[in-house]
Residue frames relative to the residue before (quaternion, step in Angstrom):
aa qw qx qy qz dx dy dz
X 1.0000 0.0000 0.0000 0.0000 0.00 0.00 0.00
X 0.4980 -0.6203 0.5120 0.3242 3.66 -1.26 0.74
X 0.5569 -0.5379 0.5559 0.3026 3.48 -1.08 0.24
X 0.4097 -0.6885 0.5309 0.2763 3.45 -1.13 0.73
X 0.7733 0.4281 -0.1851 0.4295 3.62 1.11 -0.86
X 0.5968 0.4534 -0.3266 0.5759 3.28 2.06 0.51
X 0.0289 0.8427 -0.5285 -0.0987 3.32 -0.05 1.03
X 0.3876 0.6550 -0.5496 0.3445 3.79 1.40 0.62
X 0.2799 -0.7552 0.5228 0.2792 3.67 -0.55 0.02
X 0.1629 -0.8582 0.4852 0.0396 3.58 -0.71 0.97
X 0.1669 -0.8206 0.4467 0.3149 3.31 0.17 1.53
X 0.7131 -0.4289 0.4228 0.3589 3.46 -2.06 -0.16
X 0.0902 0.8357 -0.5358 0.0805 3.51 -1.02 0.61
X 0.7596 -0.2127 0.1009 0.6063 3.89 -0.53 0.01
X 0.7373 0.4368 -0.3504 0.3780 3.45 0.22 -1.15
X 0.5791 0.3660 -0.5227 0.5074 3.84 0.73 0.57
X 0.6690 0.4536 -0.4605 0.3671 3.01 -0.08 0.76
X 0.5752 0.4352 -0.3565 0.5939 3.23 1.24 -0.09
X 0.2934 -0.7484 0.5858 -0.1035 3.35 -1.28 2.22
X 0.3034 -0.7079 0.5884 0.2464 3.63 -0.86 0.40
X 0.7561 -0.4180 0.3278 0.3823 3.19 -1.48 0.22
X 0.3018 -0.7875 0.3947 0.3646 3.69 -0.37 0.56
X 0.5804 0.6984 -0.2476 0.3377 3.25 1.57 -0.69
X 0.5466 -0.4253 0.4861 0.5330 3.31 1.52 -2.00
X 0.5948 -0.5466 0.3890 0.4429 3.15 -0.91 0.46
X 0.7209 0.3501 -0.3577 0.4793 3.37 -1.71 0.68
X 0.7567 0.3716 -0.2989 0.4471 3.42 1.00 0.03
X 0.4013 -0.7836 0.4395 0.1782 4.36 -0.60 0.56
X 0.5476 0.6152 -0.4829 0.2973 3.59 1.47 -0.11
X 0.2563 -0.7641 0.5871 0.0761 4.10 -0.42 1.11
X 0.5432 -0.6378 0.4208 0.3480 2.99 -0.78 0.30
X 0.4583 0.6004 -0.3938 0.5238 3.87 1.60 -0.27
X 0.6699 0.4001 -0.3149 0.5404 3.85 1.01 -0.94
X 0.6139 0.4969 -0.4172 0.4497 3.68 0.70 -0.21
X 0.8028 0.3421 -0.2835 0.3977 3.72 0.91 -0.56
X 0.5386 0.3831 -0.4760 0.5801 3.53 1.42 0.38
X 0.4603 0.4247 -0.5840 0.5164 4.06 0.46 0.31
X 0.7734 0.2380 -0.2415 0.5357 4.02 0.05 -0.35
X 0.4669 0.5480 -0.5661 0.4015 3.51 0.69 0.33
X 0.7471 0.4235 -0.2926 0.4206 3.07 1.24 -1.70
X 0.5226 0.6284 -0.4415 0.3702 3.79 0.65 -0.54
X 0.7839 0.4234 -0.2507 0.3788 3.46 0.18 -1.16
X 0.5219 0.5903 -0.2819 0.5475 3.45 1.25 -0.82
X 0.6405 0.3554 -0.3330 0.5938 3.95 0.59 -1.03
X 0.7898 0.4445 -0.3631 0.2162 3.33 -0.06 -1.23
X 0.4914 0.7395 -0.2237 0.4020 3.40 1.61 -0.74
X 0.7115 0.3269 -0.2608 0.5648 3.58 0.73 -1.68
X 0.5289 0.6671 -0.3748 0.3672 3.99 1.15 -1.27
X 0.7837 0.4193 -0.1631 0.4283 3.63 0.24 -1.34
X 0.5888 0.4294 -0.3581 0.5837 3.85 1.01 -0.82
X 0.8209 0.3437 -0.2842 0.3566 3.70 0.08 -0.91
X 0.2345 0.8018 -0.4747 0.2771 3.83 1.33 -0.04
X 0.8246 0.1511 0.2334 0.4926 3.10 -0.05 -1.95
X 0.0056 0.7900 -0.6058 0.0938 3.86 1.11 1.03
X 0.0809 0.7129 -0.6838 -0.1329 3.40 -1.24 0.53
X 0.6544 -0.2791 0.3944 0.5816 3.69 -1.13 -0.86
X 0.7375 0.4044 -0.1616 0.5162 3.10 -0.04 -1.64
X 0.2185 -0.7530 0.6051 0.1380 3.84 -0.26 0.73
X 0.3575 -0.5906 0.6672 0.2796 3.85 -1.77 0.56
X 0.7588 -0.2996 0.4118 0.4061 2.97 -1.74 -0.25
X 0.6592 0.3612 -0.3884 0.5331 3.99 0.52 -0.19
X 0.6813 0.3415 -0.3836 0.5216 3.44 0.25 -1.07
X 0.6686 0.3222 -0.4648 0.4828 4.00 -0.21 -0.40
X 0.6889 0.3768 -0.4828 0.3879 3.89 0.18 0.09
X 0.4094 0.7285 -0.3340 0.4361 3.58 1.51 -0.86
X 0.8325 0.4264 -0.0183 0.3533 3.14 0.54 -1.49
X 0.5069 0.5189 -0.3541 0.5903 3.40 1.42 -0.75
X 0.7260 0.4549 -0.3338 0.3932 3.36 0.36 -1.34
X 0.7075 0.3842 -0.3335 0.4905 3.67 0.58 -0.57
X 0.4296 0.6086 -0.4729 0.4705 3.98 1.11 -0.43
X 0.7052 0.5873 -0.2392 0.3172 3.57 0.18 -1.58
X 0.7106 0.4388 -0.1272 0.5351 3.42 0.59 -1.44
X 0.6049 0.3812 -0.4537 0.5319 3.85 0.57 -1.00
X 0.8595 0.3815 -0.2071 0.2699 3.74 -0.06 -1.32
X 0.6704 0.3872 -0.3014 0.5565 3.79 1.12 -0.93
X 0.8655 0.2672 -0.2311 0.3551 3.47 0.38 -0.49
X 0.6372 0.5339 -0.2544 0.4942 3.58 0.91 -1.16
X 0.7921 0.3702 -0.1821 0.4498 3.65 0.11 -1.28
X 0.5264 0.6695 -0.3165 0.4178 3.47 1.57 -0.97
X 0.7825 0.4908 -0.0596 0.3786 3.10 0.89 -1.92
X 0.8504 0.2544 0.0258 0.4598 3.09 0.86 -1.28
X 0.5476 -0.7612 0.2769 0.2097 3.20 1.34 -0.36
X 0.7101 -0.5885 0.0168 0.3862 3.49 0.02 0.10
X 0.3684 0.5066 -0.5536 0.5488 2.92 1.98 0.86
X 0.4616 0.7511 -0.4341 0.1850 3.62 0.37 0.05
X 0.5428 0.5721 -0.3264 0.5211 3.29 1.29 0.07
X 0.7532 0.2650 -0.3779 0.4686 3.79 0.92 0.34
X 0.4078 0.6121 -0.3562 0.5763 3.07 1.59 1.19
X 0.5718 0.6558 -0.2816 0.4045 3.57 1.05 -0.65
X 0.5875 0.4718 -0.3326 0.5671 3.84 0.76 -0.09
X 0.6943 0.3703 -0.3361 0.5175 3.73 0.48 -0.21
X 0.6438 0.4157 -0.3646 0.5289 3.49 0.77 -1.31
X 0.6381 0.4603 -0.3911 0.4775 4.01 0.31 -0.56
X 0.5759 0.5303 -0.3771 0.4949 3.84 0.57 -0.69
X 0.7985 0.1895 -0.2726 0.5022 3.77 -0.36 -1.81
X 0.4080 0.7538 -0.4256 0.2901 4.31 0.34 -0.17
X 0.8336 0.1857 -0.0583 0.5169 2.35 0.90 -1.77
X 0.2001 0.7166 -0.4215 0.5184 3.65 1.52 0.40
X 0.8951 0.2603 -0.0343 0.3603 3.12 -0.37 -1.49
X 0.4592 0.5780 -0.4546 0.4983 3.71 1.56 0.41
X 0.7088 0.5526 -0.1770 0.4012 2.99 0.79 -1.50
X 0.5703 0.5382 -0.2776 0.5551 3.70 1.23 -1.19
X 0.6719 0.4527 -0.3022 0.5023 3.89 0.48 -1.42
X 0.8319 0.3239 -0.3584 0.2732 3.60 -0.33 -1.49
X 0.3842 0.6360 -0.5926 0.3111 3.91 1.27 -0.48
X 0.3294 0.7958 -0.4661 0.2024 3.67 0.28 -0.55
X 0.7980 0.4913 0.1689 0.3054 2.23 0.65 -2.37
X 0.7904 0.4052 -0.0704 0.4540 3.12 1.14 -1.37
X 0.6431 -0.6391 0.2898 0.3065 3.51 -0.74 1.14
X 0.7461 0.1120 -0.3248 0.5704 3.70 -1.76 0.89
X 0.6187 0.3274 -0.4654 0.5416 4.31 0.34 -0.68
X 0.1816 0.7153 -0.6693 0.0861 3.76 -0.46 -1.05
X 0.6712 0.3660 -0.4049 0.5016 3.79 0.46 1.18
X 0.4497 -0.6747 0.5406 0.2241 3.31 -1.15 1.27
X 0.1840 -0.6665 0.6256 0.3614 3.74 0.17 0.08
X 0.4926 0.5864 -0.4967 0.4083 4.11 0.35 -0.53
X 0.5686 0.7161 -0.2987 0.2734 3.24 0.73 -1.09
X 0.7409 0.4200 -0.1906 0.4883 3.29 1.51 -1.30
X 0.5839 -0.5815 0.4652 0.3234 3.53 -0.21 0.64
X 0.7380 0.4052 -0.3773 0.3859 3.59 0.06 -0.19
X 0.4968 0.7071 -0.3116 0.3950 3.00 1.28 -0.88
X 0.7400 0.3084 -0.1026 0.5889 3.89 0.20 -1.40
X 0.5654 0.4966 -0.4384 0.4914 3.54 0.64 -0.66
X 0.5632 0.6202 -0.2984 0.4573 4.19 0.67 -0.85
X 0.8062 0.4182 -0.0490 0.4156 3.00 0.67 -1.94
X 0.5883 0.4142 -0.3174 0.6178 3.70 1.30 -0.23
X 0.8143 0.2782 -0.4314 0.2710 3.34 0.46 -0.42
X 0.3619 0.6170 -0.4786 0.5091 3.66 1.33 0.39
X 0.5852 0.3433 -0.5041 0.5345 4.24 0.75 -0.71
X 0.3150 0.8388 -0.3792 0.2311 3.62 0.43 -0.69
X 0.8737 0.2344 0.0182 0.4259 2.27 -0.25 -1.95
X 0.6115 0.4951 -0.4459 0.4269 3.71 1.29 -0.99
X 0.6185 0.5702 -0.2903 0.4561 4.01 0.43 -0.94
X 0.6305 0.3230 -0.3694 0.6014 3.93 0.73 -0.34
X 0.6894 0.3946 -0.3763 0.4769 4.03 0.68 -0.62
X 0.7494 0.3920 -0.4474 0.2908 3.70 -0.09 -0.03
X 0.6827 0.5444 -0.2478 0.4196 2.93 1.63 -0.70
X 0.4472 0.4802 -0.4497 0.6059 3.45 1.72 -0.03
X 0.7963 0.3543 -0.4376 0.2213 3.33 -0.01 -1.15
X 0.7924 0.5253 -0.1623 0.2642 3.20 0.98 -0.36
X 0.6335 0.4225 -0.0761 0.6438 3.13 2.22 -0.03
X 0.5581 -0.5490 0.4692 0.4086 3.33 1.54 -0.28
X 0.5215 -0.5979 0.5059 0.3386 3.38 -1.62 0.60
X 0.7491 0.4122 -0.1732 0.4889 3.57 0.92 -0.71
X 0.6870 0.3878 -0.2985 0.5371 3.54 0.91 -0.16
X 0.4791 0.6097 -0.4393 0.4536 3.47 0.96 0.10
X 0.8543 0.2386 -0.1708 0.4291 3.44 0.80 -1.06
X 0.3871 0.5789 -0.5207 0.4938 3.11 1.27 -0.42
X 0.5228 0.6131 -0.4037 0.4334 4.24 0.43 -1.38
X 0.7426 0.4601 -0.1278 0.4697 3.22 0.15 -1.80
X 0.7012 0.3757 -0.2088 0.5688 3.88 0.33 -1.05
X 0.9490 0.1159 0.0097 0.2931 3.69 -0.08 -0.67
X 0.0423 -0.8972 0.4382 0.0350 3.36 1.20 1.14
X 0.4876 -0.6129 0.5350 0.3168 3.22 -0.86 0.61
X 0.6862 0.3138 -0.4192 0.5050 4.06 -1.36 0.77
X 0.6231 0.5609 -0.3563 0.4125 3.30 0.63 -0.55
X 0.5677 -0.6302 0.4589 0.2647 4.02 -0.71 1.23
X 0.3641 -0.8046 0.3475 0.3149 3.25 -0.49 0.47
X 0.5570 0.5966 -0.3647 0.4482 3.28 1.18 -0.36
X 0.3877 0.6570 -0.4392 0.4744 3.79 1.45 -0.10
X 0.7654 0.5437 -0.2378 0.2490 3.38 0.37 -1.64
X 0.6530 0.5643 -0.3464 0.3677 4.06 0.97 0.34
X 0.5237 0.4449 -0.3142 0.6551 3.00 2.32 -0.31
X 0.6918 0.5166 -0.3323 0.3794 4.23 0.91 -1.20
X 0.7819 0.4816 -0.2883 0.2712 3.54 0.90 -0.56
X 0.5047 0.5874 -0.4407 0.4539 3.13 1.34 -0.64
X 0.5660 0.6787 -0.2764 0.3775 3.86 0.93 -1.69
X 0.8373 0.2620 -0.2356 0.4181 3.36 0.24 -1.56
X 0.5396 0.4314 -0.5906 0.4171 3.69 1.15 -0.23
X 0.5922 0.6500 -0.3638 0.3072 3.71 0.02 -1.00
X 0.7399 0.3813 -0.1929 0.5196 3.24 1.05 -1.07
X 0.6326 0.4533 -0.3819 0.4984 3.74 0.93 0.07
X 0.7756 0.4867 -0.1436 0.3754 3.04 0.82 -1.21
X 0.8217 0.1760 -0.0648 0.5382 3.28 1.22 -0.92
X 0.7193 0.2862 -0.2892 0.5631 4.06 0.54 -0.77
X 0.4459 0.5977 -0.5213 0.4149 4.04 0.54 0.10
X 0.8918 0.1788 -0.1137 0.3997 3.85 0.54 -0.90
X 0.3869 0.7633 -0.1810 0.4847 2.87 2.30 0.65
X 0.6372 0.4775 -0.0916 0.5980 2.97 1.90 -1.60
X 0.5264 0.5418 -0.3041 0.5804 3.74 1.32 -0.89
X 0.7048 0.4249 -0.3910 0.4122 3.45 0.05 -0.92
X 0.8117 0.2939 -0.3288 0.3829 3.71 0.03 -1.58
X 0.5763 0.6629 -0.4147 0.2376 3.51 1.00 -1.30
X 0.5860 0.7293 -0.1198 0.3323 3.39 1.26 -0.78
X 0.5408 0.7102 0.0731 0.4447 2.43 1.29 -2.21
X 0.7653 0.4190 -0.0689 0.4837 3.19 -0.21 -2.03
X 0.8701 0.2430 -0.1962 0.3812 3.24 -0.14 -1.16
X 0.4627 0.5829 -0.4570 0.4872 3.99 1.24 0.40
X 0.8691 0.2668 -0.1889 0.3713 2.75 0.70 -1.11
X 0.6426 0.4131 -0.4901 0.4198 3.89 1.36 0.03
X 0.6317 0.5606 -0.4598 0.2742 3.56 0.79 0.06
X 0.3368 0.6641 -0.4871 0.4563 3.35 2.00 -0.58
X 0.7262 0.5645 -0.2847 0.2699 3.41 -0.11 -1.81
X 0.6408 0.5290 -0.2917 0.4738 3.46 0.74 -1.26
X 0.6700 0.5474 -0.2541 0.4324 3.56 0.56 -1.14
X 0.6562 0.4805 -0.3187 0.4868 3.22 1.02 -1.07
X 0.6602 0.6041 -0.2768 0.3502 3.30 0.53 -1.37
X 0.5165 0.7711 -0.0821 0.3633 3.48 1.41 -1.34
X 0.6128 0.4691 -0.0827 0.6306 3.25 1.20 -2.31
X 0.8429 0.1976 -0.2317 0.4435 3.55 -0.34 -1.55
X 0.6156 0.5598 -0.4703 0.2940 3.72 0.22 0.22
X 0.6517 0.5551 -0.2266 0.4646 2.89 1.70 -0.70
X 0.5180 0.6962 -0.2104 0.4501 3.58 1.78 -0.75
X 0.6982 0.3877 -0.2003 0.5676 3.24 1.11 -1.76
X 0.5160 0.7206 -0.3382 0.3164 3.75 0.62 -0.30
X 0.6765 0.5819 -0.0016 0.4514 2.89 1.28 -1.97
X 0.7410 0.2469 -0.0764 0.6198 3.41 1.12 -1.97
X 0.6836 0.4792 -0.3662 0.4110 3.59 0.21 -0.19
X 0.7668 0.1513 -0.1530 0.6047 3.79 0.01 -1.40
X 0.0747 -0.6192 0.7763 0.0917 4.33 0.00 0.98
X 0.6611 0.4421 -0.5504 0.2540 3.20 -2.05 0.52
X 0.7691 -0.2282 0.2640 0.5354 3.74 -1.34 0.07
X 0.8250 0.4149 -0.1435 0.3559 3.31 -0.60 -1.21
X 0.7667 0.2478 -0.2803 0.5218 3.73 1.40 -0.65
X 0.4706 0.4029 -0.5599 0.5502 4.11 0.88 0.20
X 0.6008 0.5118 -0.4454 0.4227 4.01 0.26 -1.23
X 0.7797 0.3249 -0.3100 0.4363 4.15 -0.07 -0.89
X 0.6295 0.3778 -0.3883 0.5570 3.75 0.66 -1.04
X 0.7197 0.4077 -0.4947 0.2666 3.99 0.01 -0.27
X 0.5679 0.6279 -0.3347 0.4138 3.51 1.39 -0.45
X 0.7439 0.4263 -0.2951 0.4217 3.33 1.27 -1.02
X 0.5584 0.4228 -0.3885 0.5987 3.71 1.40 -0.36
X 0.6866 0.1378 -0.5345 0.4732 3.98 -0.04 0.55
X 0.6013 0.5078 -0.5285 0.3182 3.70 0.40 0.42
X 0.5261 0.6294 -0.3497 0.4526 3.36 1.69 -0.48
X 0.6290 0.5223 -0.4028 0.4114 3.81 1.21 -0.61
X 0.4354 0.6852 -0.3412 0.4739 3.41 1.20 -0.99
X 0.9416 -0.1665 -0.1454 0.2540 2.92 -0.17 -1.14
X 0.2721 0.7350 -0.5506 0.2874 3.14 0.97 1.16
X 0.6225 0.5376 -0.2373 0.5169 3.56 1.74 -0.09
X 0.5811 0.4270 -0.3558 0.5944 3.48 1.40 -0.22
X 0.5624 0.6290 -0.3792 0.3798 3.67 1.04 -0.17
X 0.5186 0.6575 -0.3144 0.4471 3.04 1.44 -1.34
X 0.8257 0.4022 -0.2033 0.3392 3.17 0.21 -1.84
X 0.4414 0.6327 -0.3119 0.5547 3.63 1.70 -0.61
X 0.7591 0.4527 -0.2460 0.3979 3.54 0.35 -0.60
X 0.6491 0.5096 -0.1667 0.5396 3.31 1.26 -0.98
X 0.6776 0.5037 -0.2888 0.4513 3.24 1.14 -0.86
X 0.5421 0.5528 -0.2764 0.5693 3.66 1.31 -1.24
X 0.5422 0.6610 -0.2639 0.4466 3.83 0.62 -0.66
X 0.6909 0.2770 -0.0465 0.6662 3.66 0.71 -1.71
X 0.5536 0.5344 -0.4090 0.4905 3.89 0.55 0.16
X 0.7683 0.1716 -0.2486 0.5643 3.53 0.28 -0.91
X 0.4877 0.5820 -0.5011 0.4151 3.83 0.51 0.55
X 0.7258 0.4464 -0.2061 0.4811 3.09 0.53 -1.28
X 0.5080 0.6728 -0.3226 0.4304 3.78 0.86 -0.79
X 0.7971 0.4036 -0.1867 0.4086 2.75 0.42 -1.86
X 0.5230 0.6615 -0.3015 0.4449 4.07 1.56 -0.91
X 0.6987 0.5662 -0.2138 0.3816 3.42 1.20 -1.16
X 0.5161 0.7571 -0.1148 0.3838 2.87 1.72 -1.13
X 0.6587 0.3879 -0.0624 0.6417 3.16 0.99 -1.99
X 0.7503 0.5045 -0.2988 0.3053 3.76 0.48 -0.42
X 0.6764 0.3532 -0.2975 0.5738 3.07 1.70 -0.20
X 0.5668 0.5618 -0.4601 0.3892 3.41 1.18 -0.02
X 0.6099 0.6071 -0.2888 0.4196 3.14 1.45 -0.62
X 0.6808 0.4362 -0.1587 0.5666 4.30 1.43 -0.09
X 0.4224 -0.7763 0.4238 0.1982 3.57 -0.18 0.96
X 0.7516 0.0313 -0.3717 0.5441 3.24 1.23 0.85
X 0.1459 0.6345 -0.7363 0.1844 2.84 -1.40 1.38
């Protein structure tokens, strides 16, 4: 809320995002750690409750259970990776859904924070794809033939290969879980910002400049805030099925001796 005795308006910027302890000082639970504790809950409770009481004839949870796991095995896993992609599907279903739940809190009343938003958060979560996409691709190529694979595609001229290898390690090793991390990042947290900006601009409008011209501007900017508090959604979800699918692409080419 704006101050009554501040009639300057102060847009939003990093420092909303920084949460005290919810407990009290001396204590580390944030309110970001409060929405990935209920990220994880709902996510468990979700696959837990649809799969309880499986029948043939599926309810409305199990048939949403199931789409949701249909989607990921077939548009992304099998898509991506191919037809070993089905002992990949449990993770890609896990961080998906993860990262819906983490993204859409945005969105959703009294939470209203991407936890993604915080950098550590995706930065974690890429470096677990990481690590799976460097392990299959060792285990399955060898410690040395993995990179050599990775460092020295075959077709490729050799005289190419003192400028291509340094690149393609760098780019596995380092800007692959770099790009996950900010792409994530960035966009949680500038669309939060916008939204935010949106709400209180539209507030201080209203309570600050009363008359025609201030209810008329703050009402435009609070029904422009609904707008896009629904294109956010779909931004979120979408940013969601990005770093899934990345991360599938990832493990699929680690999984083929050229990539």
């Amino acid at each position: 809320m704006i101050a009554a005795e501040s009639p300057e308006f102060h847009s939003p910027g990093p420092a909303d995002f920084e949460f005290p302890p919810i407990f009290g000082e001396g204590t580390f639970f944030t309110k970001p750690m409060l929405v990935v504790v209920l990220g994880t809950i709902a996510v468990g409770a979700f696959f837990y409750f649809a799969a309880r009481r499986a029948t043939v004839v599926p309810g409305k949870l199990q048939f949403a259970a199931e789409s949701f796991y249909g989607f990921v095995r077939n548009q992304i896993a099998m898509d991506a990776i191919g037809r070993e992609g089905s002992k990949y599907v449990p993770y890609l279903v896990t961080l998906f859904g993860f990262l819906v739940a983490l993204n859409i809190s945005g969105i959703i009343p009294i939470l209203q924070l991407p936890a993604t938003s915080k950098i550590g958060i995706p930065l974690g979560l890429a470096a677990i794809s990481w690590i799976i996409f460097n392990y299959v691709g060792i285990r399955r190529q060898g410690f040395g033939g993995y990179f050599k694979n990775m460092m020295f595609p075959p077709g490729v001229p050799k005289a190419l290969y003192p400028l291509l290898a340094p690149l393609e390690f760098l780019s596995t090793v380092v800007f692959r879980p770099a790009t996950l991390t900010l792409r994530l990042t960035f966009n949680m947290f500038a669309g939060h910002l916008v939204l935010l900006l949106t709400i209180l601009g539209g507030e201080y409008l209203i309570t600050e400049y009363q008359g025609v011209v201030g209810y008329a501007a703050g009402s435009v900017s609070l029904l422009f805030s609904i707008v896009l508090t629904f294109f956010e959604g779909f931004i979120q979800i979408l940013q969601a099925y990005v770093f899934t699918l990345l991360t599938a692409i990832y493990i699929g080419g680690a999984l083929t001796h050229e990539h």
